[in-house]
N, C-alpha and C positions, 0 to 999 in steps of 0.2 A: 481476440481475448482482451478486456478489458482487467486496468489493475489499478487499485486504490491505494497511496500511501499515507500513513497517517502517523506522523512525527519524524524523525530525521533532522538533518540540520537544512534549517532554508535556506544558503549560499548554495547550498548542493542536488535543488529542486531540479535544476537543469540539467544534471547528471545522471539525476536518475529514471526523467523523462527518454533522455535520448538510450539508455541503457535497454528501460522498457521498448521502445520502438524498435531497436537491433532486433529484438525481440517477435518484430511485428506483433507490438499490444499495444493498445492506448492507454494511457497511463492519466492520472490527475494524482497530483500530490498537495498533502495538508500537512504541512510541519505545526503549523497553529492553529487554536482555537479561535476560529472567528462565523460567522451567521453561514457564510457559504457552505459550511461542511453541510447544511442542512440535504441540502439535494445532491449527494455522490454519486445517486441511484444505485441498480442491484450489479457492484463489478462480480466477473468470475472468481476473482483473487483478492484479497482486502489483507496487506501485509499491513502491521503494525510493529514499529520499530519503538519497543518499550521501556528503554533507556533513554529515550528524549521525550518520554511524550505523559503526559497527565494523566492520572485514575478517569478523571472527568471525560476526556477526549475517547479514551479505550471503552469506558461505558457508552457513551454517544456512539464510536461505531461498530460496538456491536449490536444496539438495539436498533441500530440501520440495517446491518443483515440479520437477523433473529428470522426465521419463518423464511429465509430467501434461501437459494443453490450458487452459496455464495462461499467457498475456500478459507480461512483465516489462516493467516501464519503469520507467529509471532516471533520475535529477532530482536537481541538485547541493543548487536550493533548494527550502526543506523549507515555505515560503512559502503562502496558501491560494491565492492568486493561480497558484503555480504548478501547483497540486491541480485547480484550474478548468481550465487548458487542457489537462491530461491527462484529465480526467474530459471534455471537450469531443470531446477529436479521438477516445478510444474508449467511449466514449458514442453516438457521433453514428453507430460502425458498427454498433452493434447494433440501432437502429432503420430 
């Protein structure tokens, strides 16, 4: 399973990478806006953590998934704790 984060705090990318892997997912994470987000391609899961992250960013990735079999969940705190219970409850459907 692939998984998209977009916003979050960037000291805390690495944390949420190896969280997603416990996970066995592969994860990329975008705390900022910059050219890369262009190609995230289509994740299973595209969590958006909306307390850190820009109107601008949040429209950009949703017009990424728009028309894709692509999950969105959105989460005010950008917390790993709160990355656990989301990786928990859509985790636990794919097995």
């Amino acid at each position: 399973m692939s998984v998209v984060i977009v916003g979050g705090n960037e000291c805390m990318s690495r944390r949420y990478i190896e969280l997603c892997k416990s996970y066995n997912c592969k994860a990329k994470v975008y705390p900022l806006m910059k050219g890369e987000m262009r190609d995230f391609g289509t994740p299973d899961l595209l969590v958006l953590f909306t307390g850190t992250v820009s109107h601008k960013m949040v429209h950009c990735a949703m017009s990424k998934t728009r028309g894709k079999d692509t999950r969105v969940v959105r989460c005010h705190s950008a917390s790993v704790t709160a990355l656990k219970s989301i990786m928990d409850e859509h985790c636990a459907q794919e097995a």
